[in-house]
C-alpha positions in Angstrom: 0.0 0.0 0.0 1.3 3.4 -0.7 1.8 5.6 2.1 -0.7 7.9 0.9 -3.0 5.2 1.3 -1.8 4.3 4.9 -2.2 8.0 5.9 -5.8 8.2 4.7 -6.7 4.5 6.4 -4.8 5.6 9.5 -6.7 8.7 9.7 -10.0 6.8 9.2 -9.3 4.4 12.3 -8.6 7.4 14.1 -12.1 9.3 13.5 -14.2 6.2 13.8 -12.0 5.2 17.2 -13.2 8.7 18.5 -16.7 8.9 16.9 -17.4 5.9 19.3 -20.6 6.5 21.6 -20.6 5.2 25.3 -20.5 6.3 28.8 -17.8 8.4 29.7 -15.7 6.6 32.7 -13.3 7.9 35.4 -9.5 7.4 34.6 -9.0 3.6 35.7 -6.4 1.2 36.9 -5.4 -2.0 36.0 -3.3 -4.3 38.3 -1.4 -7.1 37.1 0.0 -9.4 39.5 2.7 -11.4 37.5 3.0 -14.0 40.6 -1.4 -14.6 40.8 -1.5 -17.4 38.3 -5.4 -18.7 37.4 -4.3 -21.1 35.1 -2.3 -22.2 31.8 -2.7 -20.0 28.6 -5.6 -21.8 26.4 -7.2 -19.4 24.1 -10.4 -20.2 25.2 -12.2 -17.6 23.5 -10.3 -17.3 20.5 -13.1 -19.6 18.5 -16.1 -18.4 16.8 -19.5 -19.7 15.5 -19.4 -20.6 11.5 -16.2 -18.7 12.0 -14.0 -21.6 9.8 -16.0 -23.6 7.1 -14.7 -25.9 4.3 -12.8 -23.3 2.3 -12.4 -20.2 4.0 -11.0 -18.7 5.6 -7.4 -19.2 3.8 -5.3 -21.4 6.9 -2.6 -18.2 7.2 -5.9 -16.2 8.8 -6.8 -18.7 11.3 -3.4 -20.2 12.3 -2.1 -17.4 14.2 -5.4 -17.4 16.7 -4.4 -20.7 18.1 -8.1 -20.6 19.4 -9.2 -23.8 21.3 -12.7 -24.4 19.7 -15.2 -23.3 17.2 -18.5 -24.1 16.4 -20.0 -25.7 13.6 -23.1 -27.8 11.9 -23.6 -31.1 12.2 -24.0 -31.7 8.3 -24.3 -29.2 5.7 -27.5 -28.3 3.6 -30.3 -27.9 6.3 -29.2 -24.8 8.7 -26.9 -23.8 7.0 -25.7 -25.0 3.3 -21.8 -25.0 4.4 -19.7 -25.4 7.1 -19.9 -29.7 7.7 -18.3 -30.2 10.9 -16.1 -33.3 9.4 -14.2 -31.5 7.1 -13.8 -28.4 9.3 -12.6 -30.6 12.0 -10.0 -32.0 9.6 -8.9 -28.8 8.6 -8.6 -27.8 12.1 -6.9 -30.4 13.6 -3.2 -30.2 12.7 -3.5 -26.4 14.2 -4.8 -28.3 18.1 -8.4 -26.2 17.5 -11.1 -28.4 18.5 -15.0 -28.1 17.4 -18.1 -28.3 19.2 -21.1 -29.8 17.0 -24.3 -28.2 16.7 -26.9 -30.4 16.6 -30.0 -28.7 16.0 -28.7 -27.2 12.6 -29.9 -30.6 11.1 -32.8 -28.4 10.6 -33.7 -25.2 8.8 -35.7 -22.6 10.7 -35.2 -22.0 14.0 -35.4 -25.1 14.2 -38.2 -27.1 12.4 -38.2 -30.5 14.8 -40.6 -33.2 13.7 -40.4 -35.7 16.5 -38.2 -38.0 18.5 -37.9 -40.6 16.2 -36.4 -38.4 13.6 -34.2 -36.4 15.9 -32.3 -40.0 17.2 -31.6 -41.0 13.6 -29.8 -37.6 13.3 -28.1 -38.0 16.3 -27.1 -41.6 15.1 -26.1 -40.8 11.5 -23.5 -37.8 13.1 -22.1 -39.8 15.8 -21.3 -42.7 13.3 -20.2 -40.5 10.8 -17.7 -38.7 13.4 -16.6 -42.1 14.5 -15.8 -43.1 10.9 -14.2 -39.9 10.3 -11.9 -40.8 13.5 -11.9 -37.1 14.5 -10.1 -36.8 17.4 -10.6 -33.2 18.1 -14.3 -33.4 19.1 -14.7 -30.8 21.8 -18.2 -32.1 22.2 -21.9 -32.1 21.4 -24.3 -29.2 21.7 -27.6 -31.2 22.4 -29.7 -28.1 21.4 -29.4 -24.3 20.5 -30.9 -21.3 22.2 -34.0 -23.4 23.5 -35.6 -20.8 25.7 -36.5 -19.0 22.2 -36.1 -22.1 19.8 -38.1 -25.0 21.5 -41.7 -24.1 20.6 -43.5 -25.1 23.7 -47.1 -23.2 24.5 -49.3 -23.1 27.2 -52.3 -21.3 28.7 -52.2 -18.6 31.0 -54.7 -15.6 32.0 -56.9 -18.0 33.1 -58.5 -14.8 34.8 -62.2 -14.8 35.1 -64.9 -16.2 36.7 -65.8 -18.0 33.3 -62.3 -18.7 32.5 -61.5 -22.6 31.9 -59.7 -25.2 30.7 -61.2 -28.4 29.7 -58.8 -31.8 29.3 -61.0 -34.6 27.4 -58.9 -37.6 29.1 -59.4 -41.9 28.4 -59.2 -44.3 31.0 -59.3 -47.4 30.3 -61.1 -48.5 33.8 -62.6 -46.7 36.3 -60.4 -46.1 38.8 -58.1 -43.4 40.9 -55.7 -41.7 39.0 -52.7 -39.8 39.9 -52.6 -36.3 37.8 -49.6 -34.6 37.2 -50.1 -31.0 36.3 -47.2 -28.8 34.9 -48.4 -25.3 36.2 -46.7 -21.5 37.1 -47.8 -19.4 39.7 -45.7 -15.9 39.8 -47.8 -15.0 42.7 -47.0 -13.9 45.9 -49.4 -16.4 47.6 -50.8 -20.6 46.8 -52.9 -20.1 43.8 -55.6 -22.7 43.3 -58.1 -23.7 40.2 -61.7 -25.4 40.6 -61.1 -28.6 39.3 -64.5 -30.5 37.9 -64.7 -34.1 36.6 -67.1 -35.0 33.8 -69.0 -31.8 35.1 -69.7 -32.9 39.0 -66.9 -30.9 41.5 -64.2 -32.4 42.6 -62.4 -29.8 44.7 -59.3 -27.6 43.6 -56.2 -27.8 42.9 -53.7 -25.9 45.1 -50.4 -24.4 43.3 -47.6 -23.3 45.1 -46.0 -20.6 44.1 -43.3 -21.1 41.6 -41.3 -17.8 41.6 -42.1 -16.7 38.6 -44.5 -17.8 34.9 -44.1 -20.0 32.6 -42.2 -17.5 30.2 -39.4 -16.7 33.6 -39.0 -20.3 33.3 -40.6 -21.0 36.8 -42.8 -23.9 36.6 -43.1 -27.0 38.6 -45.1 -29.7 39.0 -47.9 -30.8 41.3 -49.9 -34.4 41.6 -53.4 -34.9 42.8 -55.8 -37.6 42.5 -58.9 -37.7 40.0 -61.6 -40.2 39.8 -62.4 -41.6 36.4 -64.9 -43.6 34.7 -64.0 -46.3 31.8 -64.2 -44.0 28.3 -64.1 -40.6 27.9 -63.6 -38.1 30.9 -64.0 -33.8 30.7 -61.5 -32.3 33.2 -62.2 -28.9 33.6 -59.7 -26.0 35.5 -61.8 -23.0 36.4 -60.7 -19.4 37.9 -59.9 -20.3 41.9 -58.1 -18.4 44.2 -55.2 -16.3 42.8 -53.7 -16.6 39.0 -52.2 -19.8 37.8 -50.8 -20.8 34.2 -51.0 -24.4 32.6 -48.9 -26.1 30.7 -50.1 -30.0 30.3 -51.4 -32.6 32.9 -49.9 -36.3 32.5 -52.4 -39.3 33.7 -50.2 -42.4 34.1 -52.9 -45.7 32.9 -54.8 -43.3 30.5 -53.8 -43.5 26.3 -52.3 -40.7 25.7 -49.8 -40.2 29.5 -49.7 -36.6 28.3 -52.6 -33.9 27.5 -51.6 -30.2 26.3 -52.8 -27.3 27.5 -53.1 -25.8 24.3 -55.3 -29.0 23.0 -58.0 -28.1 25.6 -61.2 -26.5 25.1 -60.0 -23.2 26.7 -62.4 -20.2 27.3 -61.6 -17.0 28.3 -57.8 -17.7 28.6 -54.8 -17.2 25.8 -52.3 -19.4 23.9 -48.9 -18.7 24.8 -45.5 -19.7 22.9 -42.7 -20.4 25.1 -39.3 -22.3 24.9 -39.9 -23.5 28.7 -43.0 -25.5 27.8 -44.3 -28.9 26.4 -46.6 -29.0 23.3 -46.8 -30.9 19.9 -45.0 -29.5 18.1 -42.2 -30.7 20.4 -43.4 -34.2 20.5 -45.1 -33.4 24.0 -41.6 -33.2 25.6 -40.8 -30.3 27.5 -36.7 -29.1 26.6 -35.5 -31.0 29.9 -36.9 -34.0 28.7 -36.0 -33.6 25.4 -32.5 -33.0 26.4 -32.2 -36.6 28.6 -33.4 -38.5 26.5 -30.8 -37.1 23.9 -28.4 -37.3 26.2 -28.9 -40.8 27.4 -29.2 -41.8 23.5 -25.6 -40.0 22.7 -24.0 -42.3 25.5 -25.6 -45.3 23.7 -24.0 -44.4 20.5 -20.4 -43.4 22.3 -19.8 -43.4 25.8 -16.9 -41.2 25.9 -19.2 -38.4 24.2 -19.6 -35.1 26.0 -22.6 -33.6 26.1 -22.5 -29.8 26.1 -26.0 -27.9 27.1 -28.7 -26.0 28.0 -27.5 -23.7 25.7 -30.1 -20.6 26.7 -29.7 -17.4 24.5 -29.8 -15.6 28.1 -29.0 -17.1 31.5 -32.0 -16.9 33.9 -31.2 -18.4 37.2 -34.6 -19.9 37.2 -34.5 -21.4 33.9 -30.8 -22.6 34.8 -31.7 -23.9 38.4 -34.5 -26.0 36.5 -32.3 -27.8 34.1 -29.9 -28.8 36.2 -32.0 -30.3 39.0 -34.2 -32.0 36.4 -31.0 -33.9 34.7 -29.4 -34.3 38.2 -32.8 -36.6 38.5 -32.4 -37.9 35.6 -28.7 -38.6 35.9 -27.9 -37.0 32.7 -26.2 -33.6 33.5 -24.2 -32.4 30.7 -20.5 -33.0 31.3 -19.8 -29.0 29.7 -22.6 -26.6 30.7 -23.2 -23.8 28.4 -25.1 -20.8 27.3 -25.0 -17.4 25.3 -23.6 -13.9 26.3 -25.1 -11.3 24.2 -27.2 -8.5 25.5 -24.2 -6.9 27.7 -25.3 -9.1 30.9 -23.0 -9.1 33.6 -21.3 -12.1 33.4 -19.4 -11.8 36.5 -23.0 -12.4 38.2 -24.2 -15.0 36.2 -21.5 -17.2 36.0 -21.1 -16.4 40.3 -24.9 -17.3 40.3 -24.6 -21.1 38.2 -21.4 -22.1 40.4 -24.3 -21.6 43.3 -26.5 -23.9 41.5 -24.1 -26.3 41.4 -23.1 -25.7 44.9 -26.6 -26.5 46.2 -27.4 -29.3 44.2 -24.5 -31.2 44.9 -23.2 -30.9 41.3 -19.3 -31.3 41.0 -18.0 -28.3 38.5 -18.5 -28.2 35.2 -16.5 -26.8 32.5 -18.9 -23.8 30.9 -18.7 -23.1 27.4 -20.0 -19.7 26.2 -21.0 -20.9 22.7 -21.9 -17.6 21.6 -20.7 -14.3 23.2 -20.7 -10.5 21.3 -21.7 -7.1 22.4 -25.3 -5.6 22.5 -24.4 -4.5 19.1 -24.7 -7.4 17.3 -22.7 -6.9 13.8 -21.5 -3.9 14.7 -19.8 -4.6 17.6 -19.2 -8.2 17.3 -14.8 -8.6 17.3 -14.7 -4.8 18.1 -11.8 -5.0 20.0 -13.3 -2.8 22.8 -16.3 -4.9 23.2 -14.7 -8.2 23.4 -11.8 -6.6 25.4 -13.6 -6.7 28.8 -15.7 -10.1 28.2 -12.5 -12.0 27.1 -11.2 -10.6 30.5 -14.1 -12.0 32.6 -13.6 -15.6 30.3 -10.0 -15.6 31.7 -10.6 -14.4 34.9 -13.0 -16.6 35.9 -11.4 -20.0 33.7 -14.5 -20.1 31.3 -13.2 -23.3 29.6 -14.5 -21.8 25.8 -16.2 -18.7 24.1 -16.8 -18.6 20.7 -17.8 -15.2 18.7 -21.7 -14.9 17.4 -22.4 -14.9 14.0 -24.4 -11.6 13.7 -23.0 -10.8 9.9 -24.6 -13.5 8.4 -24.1 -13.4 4.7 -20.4 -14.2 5.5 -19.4 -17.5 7.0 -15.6 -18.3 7.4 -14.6 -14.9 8.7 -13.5 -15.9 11.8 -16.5 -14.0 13.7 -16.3 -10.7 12.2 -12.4 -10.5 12.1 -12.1 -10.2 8.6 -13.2 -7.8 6.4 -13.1 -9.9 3.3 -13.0 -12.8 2.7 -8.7 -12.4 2.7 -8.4 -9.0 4.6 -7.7 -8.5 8.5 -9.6 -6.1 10.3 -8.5 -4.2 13.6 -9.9 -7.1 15.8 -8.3 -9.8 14.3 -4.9 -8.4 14.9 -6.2 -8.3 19.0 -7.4 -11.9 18.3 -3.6 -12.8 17.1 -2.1 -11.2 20.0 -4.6 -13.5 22.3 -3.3 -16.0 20.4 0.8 -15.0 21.1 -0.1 -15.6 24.4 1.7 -18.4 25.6 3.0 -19.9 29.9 0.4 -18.7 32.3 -2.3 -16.6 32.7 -2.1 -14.2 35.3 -4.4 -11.9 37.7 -5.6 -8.8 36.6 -8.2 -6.4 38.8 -9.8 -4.2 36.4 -11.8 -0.8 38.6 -15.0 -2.8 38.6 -15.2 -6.8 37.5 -19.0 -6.6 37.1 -19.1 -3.5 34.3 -19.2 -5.6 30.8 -18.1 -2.4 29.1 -15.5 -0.6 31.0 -11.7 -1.3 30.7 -10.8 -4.6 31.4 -7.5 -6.5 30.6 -5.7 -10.5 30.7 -2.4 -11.1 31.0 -0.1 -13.7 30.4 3.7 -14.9 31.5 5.9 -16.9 29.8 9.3 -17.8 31.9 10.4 -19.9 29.4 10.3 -17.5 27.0 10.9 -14.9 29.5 8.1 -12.2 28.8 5.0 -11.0 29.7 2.0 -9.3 27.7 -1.6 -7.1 29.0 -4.2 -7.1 26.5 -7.0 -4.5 27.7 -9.8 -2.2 25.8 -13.4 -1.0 27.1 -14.6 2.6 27.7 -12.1 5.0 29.7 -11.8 8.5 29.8 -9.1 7.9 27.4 -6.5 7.2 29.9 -5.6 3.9 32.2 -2.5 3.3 34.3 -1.5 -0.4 34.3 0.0 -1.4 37.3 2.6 -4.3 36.8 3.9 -5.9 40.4 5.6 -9.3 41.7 7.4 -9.6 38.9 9.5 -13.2 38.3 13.0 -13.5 39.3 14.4 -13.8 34.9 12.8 -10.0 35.0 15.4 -8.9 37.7 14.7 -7.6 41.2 14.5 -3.6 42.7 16.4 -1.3 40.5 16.4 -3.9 37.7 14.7 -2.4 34.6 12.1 -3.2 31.6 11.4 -3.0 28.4 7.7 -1.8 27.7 6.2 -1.7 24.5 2.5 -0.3 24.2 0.7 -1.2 20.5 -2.5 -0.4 19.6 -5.3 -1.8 16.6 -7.6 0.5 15.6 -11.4 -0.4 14.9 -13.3 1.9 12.3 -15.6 -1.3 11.4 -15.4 -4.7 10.7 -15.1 -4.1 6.8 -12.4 -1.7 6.8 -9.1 -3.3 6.5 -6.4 -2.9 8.9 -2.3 -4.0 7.8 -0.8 -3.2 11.1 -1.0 -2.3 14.3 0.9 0.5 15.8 3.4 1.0 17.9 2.3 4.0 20.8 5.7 3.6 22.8 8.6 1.5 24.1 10.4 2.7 27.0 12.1 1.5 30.0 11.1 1.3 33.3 12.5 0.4 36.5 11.0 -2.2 39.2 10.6 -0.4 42.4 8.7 -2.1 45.4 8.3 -4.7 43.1 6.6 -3.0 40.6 6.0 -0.5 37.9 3.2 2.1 36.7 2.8 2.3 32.3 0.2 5.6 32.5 -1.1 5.0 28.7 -3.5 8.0 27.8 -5.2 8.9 24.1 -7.6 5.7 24.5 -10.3 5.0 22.1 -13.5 3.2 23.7 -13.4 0.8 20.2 -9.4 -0.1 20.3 -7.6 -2.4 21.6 -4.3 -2.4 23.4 -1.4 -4.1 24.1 1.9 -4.3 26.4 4.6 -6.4 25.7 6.9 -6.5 28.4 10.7 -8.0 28.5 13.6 -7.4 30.4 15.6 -5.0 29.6 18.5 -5.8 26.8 16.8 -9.0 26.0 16.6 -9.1 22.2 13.4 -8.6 20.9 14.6 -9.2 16.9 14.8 -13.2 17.3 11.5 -14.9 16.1 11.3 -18.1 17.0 9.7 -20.8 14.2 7.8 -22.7 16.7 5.8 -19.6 17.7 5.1 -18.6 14.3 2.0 -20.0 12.1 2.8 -23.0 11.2 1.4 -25.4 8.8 1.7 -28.9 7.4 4.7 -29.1 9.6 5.5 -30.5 13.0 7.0 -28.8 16.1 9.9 -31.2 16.9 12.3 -30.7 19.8 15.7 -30.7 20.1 18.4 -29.5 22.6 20.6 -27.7 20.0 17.4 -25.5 18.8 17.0 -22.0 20.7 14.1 -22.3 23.3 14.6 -26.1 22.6 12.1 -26.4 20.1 11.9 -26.4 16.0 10.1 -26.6 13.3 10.3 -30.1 11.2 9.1 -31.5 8.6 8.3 -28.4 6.3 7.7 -31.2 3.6 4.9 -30.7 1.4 3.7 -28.3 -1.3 1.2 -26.7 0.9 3.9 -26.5 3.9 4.8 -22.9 5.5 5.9 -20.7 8.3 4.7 -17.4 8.6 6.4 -14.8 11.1 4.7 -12.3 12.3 7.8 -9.3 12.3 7.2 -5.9 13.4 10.1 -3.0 12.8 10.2 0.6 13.3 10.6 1.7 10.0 10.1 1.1 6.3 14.1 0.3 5.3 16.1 -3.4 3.8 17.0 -5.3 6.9 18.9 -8.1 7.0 17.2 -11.4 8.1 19.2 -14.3 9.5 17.6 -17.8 9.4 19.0 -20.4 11.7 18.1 -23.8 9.5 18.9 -27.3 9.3 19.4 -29.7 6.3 20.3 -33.1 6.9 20.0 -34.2 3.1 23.8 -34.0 2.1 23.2 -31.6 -0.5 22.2 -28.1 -1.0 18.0 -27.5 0.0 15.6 -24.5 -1.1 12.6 -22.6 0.9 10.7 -20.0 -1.1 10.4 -16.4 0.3 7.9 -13.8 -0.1 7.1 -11.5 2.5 3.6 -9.3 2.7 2.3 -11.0 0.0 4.7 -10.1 -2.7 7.0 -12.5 -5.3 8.2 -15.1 -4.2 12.2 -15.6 -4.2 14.1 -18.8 -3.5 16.6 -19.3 -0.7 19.5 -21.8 -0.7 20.4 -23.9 2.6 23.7 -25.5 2.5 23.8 -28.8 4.5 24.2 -28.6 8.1 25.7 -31.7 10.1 22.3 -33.0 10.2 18.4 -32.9 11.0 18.5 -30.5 14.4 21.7 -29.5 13.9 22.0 -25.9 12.9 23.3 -23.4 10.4 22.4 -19.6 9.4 22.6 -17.9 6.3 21.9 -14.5 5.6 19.1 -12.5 2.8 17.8 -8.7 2.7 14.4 -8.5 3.1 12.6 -5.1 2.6 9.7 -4.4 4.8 7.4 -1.9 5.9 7.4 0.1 9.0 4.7 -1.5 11.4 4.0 -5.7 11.2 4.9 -7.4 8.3 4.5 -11.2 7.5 7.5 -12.9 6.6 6.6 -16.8 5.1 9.3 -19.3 4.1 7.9 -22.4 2.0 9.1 -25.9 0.6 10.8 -25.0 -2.0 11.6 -27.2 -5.2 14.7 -28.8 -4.0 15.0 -31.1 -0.4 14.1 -30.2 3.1 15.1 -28.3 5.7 13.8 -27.4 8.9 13.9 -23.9 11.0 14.6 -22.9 14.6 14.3 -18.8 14.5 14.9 -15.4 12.4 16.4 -12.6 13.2 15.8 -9.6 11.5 18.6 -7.1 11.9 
């Protein structure tokens, strides 16, 4: 790109960064405590829904995220007419992603279920084609999707008036005692009861305790009384009592059907509701919970070692959750990952608080969650926004969410990783936070943002590495355009009191998801020296969109070697070896479709000198092809080395561009050779 070109796209990023709209907040603080470690690095929220399919997006896009999972269809054609999860999971696996497997997109709409029957030969036909594929990066099964707005349950409620009714014809097949089941919310304050009349002679009431909440809160429960019936056909009629009450169905064990819906019933003076916490028939008279156990218990039959990944709620309601979970703790058939969607700016923080509780008081041992769909309240426009995702990634780590995947709000275009692209081949400003997420490597570590409930302010994750003796902050939210970070208890390879740093603050801008963005800039790098243990980076000229980061060494460490095994690597192998720096390689580099790309970032636009440490073990002389930002490719020429691990250098001028540039060495046409680092001088 010309520079002309770069000026005018810089200057865009910076007007939309400060055209963003949002609350104004305080200055703020972020702590880091290098020593607080929560847990290894994973990338647990680097994945996204849709966000890989068959052919896009190019490997070279998605390689660098390193993200643990991602979501896809079962099969291709119904849902969705791309995306199969078999040859996704293929293409994913040499990278370590994994991919969760959406069930319910065996069907179009939202969703269009026919009935059990049905639904177990689609469960069969993927589990035996998953098994055949021997895919061994299945992170699990999603059971269902969004069911408090996709399972299309109804009932009856405003059953208000004194002429208000609802009328059950029921068969017995003897006349007998029956015990009556009936599904029922009463978001009263008080027991609610409803006349209940058999074959139009009184028969008392029916008394409902009160549930917490209606049907729709996803507050019903159960209550079981006994009715007298004759041989034949029976009228069971609910009438206004004492109080409001809502049905939902009444099951008579001995009677043909078990089950009789609400909304089959003569009902008079009352309404038809639609809700995704309720049975009816067009769900096969199953209410979600039951549909969900009996799913489960037939995925165990097909594969024991299966994991079952639900509810799956568009919105966690502690009712709706506290439900499920006691219903398939009855059942025995709790999902071994529990999941559900964060999308409307909820405050995580609480929820996830809240479900640990659950599981706390039902006895439950700890579940991995999986937030299988997680953006802003902007949908499209927000969704890989840098400063949106900033704080909610932050909360994922924090709290050891196990993995988040991007929405898919910008639905004509699957296999953009999210929203990360903004073509089909072009970054965006969030995908270059994404690919630092996805340099992070050692442990994550501690960081206390000025409130961990506010889904929108600044927030931040950090990671150490003592191997590779570095640290990193990612952060973004809404500021008042300035945040101190607060770095303490550094590790003993970063010195002691008096010792000093190396800071280096870089930014990506966010104008939109369809602007391009080639770099990310550099804001400083200075040292700093550790006193009391720590240091204070004041970073001010924020954008509420942008993201951040700080890349933190000790001071004279070079910061010009890039190692190959931390690069994108692919159709090649990460070998180890004691002569290779860090003690790891890259091997293998074998095939026509094999590369390394290096991510390389210099201060200005000049020719620099690369150095690449190689092996070749062949006896003879070996090529890789060069080509760096996407331009011609040239050929480089390895002499033989004393063998495979053993290493050698040789020396080319490469001329790149101030800011990150992508440096990729390829098989080339003649032999092999494998790579342990470049340095670019």
């Amino acid at each position: 790109m010309k520079k002309k070109g770069l000026l005018v796209l810089l200057i865009t990023a910076l007007l939309g960064s400060m055209l963003s709209a949002g609350p104004v907040y305080a200055a703020s603080n972020l702590t880091v405590d290098l020593s607080n470690v929560i847990g290894p690095v994973t990338h647990s929220a680097g994945g996204s829904l849709y966000g890989v399919i068959e052919n896009k997006p190019d490997n070279n896009l998605f390689l660098p995220l390193r993200a643990k999972a991602y979501i896809n269809p079962a099969v291709a054609g119904y849902q969705q007419p791309w995306g199969a999860v078999i040859p996704v999971a293929q293409r994913l696996a040499p990278s370590g992603s994994q991919v969760t497997i959406r069930l319910a997109d065996w069907f179009t709409g939202w969703y269009d279920y026919t009935n059990l029957n049905d639904w177990f030969n689609k469960v069969t036909t993927t589990v035996n084609d998953v098994k055949a594929a021997g895919l061994t990066n299945v992170y699990g099964y999603e059971i269902w999707n969004e069911p408090d707005g996709t399972w299309k349950g109804r009932y009856v409620g405003q059953i208000d008036y004194s002429d208000s009714y609802v009328e059950f014809t029921v068969n017995a097949p003897t006349a007998k005692s029956y015990a009556m089941t009936v599904r029922y919310a009463n978001g009263t304050n008080a027991v609610s009861t409803h006349t209940l009349s058999v074959n139009g002679t009184g028969a008392g009431s029916v008394s409902y305790p009160v549930t917490g909440g209606w049907v729709a809160d996803a507050s019903s429960a159960s209550v079981t009384v006994n009715v007298n019936l004759r041989a034949g056909s029976n009228k069971l009629r609910f009438g206004k009592g004492a109080g409001y009450a809502e049905l939902d169905y009444i099951d008579i064990a001995g009677t043909s059907p078990v089950r009789y819906e609400a909304e089959n019933a003569t009902v008079n003076r009352a309404n038809l509701f639609n809700s995704g916490y309720a049975s009816s028939n067009t769900t096969g008279n199953l209410t979600f919970n039951e549909f969900f156990s009996l799913t489960y218990t037939k995925l165990k039959q097909l594969d024991p070692t299966a994991k079952a990944i639900g509810p799956s709620f568009a919105t966690y309601r502690h009712n709706a959750m506290l439900d499920f979970m006691t219903y398939q703790k009855s059942k025995n058939t709790l999902p071994e990952i529990t999941s559900w969607h964060q999308l409307w700016d909820e405050n995580f923080t609480a929820n996830h608080n809240d479900y640990r509780a659950i599981e706390n008081s039902l006895g439950i041992s700890g579940r991995p969650i999986s937030i299988n769909e997680y953006s802003g309240r902007g949908y499209a426009e927000v969704e890989g926004m840098p400063g949106v995702v900033a704080p909610l990634i932050a909360k994922f780590e924090r709290l050891r969410v196990d993995t988040a995947m991007q929405s898919y709000w910008d639905v004509p275009y699957p296999g953009r990783l999210g929203s990360l692209l903004a073509t089909d081949t072009q970054r965006n400003g969030g995908w270059w936070f994404y690919k630092w997420y996805g340099d992070m490597s050692g442990n994550m570590v501690s960081v206390t943002p000025p409130n961990v409930n506010d889904i929108r302010a600044v927030d931040g994750f950090a990671n150490v590495d003592s191997a590779k003796r570095y640290a990193s902050v990612l952060f973004g939210g809404v500021t008042d355009g300035s945040v101190n970070v607060v770095i303490k208890n550094f590790p003993s390879f970063f010195g002691t009191n008096g010792s000093k740093v190396r800071v280096r603050a870089e930014w990506t801008p966010f104008v939109n998801r369809t602007t391009p963005v080639n770099t990310t800039n550099t804001l400083f790098e200075t040292e700093y020296t550790i006193s009391n243990n720590q240091i204070t980076v004041p970073i001010s000229g924020l954008y509420n969109n942008d993201g951040y980061r700080l890349y933190i060494t000790p001071a004279g460490q070079p910061t010009n070697v890039y190692e190959a095994e931390d690069a994108a690597v692919n159709h090649a192998n990460i070998a180890s070896g004691a002569s290779a720096s860090g003690g790891k390689y890259v091997a293998q580099i074998d095939y026509s479709d094999s590369y390394v790309d290096f991510y390389v970032k210099v201060p200005t636009t000049r020719t620099y000198t690369m150095t690449i440490r190689y092996a070749n073990g062949t006896g003879a002389n070996s090529t890789h092809n060069l080509a760096y930002n996407g331009g011609a490719w040239s050929t480089i020429t390895y002499a033989p080395t004393a063998g495979w691990g053993q290493f050698g250098t040789v020396n080319v001028n490469v001329n790149l561009t101030a800011g990150d540039n992508i440096i990729r060495l390829a098989k080339g046409s003649t032999g092999y050779a494998e790579l342990d680092n470049i340095t670019i001088n």
